[in-house]
C-alpha positions as CSV (number, residue, x, y, z in Angstrom):
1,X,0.0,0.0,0.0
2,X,1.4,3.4,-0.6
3,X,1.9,5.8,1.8
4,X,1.2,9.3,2.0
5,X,4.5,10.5,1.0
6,X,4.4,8.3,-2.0
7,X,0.9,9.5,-3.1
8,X,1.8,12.9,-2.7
9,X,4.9,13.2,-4.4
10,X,3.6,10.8,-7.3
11,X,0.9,13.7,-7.4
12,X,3.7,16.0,-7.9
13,X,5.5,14.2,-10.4
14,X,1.9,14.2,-12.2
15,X,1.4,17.9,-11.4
16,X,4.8,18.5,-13.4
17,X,4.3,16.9,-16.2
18,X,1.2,18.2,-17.0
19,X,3.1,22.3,-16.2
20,X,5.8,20.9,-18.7
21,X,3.2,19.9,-21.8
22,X,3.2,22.5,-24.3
23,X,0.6,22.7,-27.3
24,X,2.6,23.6,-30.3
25,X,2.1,23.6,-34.1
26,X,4.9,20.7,-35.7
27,X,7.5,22.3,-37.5
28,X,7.3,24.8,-40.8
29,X,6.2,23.5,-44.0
30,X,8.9,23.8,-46.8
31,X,7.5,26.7,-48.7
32,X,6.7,29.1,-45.6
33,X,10.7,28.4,-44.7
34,X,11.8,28.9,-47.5
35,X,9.9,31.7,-48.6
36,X,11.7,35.2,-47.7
37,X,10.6,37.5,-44.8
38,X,10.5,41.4,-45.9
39,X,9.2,42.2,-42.3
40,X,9.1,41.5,-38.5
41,X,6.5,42.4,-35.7
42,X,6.3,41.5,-32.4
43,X,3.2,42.0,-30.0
44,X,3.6,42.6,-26.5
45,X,0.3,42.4,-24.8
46,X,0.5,43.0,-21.3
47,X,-2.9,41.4,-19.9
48,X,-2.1,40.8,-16.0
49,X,-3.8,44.1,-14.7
50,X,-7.0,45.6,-14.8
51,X,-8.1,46.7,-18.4
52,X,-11.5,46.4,-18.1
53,X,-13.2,49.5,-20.6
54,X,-16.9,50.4,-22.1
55,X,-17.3,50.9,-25.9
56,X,-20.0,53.3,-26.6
57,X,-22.7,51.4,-26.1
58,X,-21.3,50.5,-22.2
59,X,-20.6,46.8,-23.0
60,X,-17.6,45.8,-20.8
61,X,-14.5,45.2,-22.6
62,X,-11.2,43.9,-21.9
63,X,-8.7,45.9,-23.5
64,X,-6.0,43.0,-23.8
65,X,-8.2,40.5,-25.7
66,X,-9.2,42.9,-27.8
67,X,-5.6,44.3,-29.1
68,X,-5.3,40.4,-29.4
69,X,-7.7,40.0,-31.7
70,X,-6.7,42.8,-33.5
71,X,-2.9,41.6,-33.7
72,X,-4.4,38.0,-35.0
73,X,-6.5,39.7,-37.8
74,X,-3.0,41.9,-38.3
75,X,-1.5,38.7,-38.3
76,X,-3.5,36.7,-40.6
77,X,-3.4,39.5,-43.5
78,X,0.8,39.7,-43.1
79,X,1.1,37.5,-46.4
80,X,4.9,39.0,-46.7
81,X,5.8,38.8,-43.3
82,X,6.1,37.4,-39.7
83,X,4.0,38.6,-36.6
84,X,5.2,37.3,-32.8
85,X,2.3,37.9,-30.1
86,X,3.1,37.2,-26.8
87,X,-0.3,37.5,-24.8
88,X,1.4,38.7,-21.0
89,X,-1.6,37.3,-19.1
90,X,-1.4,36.5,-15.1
91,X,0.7,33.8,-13.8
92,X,-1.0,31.3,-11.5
93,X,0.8,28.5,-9.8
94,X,-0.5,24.9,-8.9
95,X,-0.5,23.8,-5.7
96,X,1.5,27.4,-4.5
97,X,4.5,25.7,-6.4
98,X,4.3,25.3,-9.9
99,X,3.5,27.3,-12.5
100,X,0.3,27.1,-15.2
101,X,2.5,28.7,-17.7
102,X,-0.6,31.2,-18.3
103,X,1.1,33.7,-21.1
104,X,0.5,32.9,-24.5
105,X,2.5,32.8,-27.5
106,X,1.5,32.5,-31.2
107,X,3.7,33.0,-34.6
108,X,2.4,33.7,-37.9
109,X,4.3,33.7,-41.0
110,X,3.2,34.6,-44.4
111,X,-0.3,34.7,-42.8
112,X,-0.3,31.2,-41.0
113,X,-0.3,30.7,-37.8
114,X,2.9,28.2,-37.2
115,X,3.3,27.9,-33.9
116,X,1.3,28.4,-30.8
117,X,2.1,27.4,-26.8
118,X,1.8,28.9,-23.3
119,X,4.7,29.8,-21.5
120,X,5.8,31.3,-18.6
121,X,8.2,34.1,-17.4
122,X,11.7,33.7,-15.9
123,X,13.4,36.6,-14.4
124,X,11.5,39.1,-11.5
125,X,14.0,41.6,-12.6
126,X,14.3,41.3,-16.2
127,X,11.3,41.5,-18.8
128,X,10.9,39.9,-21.9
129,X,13.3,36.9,-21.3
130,X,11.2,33.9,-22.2
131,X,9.7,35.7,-25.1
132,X,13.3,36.7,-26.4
133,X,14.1,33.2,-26.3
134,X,10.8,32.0,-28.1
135,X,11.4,35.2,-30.6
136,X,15.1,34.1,-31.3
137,X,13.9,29.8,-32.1
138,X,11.7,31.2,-34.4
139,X,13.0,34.4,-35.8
140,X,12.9,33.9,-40.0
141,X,15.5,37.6,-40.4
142,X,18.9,37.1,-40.3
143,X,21.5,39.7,-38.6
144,X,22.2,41.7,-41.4
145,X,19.2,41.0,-43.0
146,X,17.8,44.7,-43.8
147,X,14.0,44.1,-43.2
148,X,11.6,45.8,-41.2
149,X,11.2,45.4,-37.8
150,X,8.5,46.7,-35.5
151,X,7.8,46.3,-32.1
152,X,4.7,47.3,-30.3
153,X,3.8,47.3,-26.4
154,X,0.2,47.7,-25.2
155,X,-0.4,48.3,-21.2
156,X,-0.5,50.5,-18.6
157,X,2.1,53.4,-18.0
158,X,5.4,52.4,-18.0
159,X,6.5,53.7,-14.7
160,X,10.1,55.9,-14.9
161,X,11.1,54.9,-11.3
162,X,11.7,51.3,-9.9
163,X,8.5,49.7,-9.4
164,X,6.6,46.3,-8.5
165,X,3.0,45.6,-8.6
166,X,3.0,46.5,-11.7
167,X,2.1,42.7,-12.7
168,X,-0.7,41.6,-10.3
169,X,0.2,38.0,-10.1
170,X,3.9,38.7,-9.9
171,X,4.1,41.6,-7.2
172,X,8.0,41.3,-6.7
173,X,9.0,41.6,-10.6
174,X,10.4,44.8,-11.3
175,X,8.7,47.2,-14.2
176,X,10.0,50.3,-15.7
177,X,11.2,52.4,-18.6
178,X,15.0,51.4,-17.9
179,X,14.2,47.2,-17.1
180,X,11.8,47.8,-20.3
181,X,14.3,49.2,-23.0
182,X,16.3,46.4,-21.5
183,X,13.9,44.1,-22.2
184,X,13.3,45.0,-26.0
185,X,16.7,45.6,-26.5
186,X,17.4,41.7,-26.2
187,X,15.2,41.2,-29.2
188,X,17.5,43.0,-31.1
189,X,20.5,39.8,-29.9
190,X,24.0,41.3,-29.8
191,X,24.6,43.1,-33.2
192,X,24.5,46.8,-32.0
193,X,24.2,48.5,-35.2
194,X,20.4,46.9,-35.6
195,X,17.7,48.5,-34.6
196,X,14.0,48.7,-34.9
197,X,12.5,51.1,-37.5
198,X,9.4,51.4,-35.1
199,X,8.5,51.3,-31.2
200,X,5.2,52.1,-30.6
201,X,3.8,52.4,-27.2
202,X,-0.2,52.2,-26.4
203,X,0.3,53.1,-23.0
204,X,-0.6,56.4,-21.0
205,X,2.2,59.1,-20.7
206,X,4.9,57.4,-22.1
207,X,6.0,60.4,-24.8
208,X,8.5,61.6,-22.5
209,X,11.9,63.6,-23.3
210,X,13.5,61.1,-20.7
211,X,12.1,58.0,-22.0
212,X,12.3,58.4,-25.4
213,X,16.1,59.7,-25.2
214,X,16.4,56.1,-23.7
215,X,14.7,54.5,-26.4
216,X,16.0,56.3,-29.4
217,X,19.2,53.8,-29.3
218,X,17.4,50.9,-30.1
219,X,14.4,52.2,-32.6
220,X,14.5,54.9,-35.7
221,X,10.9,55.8,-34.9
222,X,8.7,55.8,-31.7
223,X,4.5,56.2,-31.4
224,X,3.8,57.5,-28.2
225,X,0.9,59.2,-26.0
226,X,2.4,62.3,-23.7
227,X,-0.8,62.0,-22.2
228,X,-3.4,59.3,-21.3
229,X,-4.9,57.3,-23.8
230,X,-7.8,56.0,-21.4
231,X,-7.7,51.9,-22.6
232,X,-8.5,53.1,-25.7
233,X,-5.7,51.7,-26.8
234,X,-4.0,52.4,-30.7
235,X,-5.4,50.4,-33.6
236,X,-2.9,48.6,-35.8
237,X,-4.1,47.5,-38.7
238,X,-2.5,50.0,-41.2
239,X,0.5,47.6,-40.3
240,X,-0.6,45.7,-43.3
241,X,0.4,48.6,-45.4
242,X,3.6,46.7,-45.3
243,X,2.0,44.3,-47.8
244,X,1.0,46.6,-50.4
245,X,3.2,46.3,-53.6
246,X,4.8,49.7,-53.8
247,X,7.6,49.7,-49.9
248,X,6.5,52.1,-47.4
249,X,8.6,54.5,-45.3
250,X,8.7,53.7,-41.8
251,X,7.6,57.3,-41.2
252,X,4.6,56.9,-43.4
253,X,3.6,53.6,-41.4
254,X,3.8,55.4,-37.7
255,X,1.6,58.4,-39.4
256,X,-1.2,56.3,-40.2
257,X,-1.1,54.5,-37.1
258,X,-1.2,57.6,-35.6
259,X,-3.9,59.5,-37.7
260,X,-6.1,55.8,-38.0
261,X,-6.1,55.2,-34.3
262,X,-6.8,59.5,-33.4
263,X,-9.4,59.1,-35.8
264,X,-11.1,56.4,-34.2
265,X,-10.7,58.2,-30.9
266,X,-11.5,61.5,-31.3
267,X,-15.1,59.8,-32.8
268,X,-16.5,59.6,-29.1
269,X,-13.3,61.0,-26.4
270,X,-14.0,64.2,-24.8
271,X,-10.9,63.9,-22.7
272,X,-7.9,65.7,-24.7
273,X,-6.2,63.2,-27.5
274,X,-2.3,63.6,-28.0
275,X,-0.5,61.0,-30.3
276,X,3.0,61.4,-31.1
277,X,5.4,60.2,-33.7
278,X,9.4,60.8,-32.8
279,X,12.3,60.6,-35.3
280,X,15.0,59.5,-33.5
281,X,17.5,60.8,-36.0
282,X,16.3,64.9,-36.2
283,X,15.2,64.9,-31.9
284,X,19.1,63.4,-30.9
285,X,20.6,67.0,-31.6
286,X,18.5,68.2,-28.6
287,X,17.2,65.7,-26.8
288,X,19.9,65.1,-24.3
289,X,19.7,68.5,-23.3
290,X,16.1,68.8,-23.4
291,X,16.1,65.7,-21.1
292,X,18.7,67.3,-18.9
293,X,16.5,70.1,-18.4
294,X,13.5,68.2,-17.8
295,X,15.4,65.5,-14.9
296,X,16.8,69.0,-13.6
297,X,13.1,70.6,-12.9
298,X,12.0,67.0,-11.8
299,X,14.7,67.3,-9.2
300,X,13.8,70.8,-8.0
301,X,10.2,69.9,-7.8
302,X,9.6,66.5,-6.1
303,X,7.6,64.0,-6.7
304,X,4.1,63.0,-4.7
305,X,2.7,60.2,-6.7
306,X,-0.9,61.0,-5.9
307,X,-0.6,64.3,-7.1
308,X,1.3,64.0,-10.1
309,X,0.1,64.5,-13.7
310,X,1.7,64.8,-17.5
311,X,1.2,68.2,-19.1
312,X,2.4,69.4,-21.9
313,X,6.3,70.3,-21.8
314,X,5.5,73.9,-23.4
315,X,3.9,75.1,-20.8
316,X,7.2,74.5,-18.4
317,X,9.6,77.4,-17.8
318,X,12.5,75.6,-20.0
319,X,10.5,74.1,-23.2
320,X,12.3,76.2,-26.0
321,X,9.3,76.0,-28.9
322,X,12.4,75.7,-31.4
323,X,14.4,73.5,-31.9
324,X,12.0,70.9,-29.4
325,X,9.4,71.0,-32.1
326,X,11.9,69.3,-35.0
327,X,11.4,65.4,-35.4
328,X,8.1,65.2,-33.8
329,X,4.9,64.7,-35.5
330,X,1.5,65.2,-33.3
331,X,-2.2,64.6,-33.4
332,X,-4.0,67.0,-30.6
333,X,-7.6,67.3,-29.9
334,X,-8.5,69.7,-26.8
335,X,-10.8,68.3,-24.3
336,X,-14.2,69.5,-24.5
337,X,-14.7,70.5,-21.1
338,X,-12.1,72.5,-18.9
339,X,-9.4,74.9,-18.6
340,X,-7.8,73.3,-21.3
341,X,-10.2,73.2,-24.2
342,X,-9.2,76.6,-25.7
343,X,-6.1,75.2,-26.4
344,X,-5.6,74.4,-29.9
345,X,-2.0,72.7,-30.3
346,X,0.6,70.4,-28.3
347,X,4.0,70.1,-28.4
348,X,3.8,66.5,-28.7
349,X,6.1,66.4,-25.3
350,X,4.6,65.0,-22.2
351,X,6.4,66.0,-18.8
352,X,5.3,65.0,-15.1
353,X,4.8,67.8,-12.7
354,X,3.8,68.0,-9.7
355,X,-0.3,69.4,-9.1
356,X,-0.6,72.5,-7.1
């Protein structure tokens, strides 16, 4: 007869082997291998928050399953291309011990989906890891391969300063803007003279001076908010522009994901809209200094996190309209109510101040 030890660690041998099973596609078919790759995108859908929104007509909505439907539809019409979405959902455990592997991975190529499995994260201090690793087994670009590649992260805020709780289920791992640009620099592997053309950012007040000077390394062009973007979170689907027959500029692509998704959102918001494009190239002659200026007032006037808010950078005492305005591309609508609704243009710069 066995005893309880026995039982209970037969139970556990059970338990992981059933965490260990993955549900995968088998491998590539010959033509979708061989075939060539002109572009790359990789979803990052962080999911283990609250996103909970209304559409217009108040049905409840999760904002994460809905940017990953989008990115599947994106995905199914990339005929000339591969698309990585990495659904960040919450990680549960079995038994306190072992983990469900909750997050969700799926890669299409040339419009198929190829490969599918859950997975889950390794590091508390470093994002991105596992889906580096699952981005890198499947990658179809080679090093000095010159195609396109895009990377897009959809969430909450990406907090400047060290922070945890940021994932619910994982309150220990540290999440920022410096851990991030870590995190999507490892995509990139060790050649540093690649790059990707686009970063965009579907997240509230992320179109900083400070964060996209720490960004600009690793990507030509970034698609930011200054400001909040409420859920409503960009829409995506001029990314099959890519597969038209005549080549598109990268900054063609992050307009129309800009003008497509302010469009959409200046249809029912009447909180204030800002969407922002950022050459990389044309804002590095100022940034550092801009950014300088900005960390210098941020020093002088400290932070109280439940009184801070992102306002425009003009309207600070060291915004110089010229040359902050060159390399930046912006879509404003005004609020409808409030002090703020007379004001008619943006500077496309986002900076956190403290509220008197």
């Amino acid at each position: 007869m066995l005893s309880r030890y026995h039982i209970y660690l037969s139970l556990l041998l059970f338990v992981a082997c059933l965490v260990g099973c993955q549900s995968t596609k088998g491998p590539l078919k010959a033509s979708l291998n061989s075939k060539p790759v002109a572009y790359s995108i990789i979803y990052l859908i962080h999911g283990d928050a609250d996103y909970l929104y209304h559409d217009t007509a108040g049905r409840p909505l999760q904002a994460d399953q809905q940017v990953l439907r989008e990115a599947q539809k994106v995905a199914r019409n990339a005929t000339k291309g591969e698309v990585f979405i990495f659904h960040i959902r919450p990680e549960q455990k079995i038994l306190w011990l072992f983990p469900r592997k909750d997050r969700q991975f799926y890669y299409y190529r040339h419009g198929q989906l190829v490969a599918k499995q859950h997975y889950s994260p390794h590091s508390l201090n470093q994002p991105f890891v596992t889906e580096t690793l699952l981005y890198q087994k499947y990658h179809a670009i080679k090093p000095a391969d010159t195609s396109s590649r895009i990377l897009l992260y959809f969430g909450h805020e990406i907090p400047n300063h060290s922070l945890r709780g940021y994932h619910h289920s994982r309150p220990r791992a540290v999440f920022n803007t410096q851990t991030f640009t870590q995190g999507i620099q490892s995509f990139l592997g060790t050649d540093k003279q690649s790059s990707f053309d686009l970063t965009v950012l579907s997240t509230c007040n992320n179109g900083t001076p400070s964060f996209v000077q720490m960004l600009s390394p690793y990507t030509q062009y970034v698609l930011a908010s200054p400001q909040d973007l409420h859920l409503s979170h960009l829409d995506t689907q001029a990314l099959n522009l890519l597969d038209q027959p005549q080549p598109i500029t990268t900054a063609v692509l992050a307009d129309s994901l800009a003008a497509q998704s302010y469009r959409r959102l200046s249809s029912f918001l009447q909180t204030p809209i800002t969407l922002s494009v950022y050459n990389t190239a044309q804002v590095k002659s100022y940034l550092p200094g801009f950014a300088k200026a900005y960390q210098h007032y941020q020093h002088n006037h400290p932070n109280v996190p439940q009184w801070v808010d992102n306002i425009d950078c003009a309207l600070l005492p060291f915004y110089k309209q010229k040359p902050h305005s060159v390399g930046v591309q912006s879509c404003y609508k005004a609020p409808v109510f409030g002090v703020k609704n007379n004001r008619t243009i943006h500077s496309g710069w986002g900076c956190e101040v403290v509220l008197h």
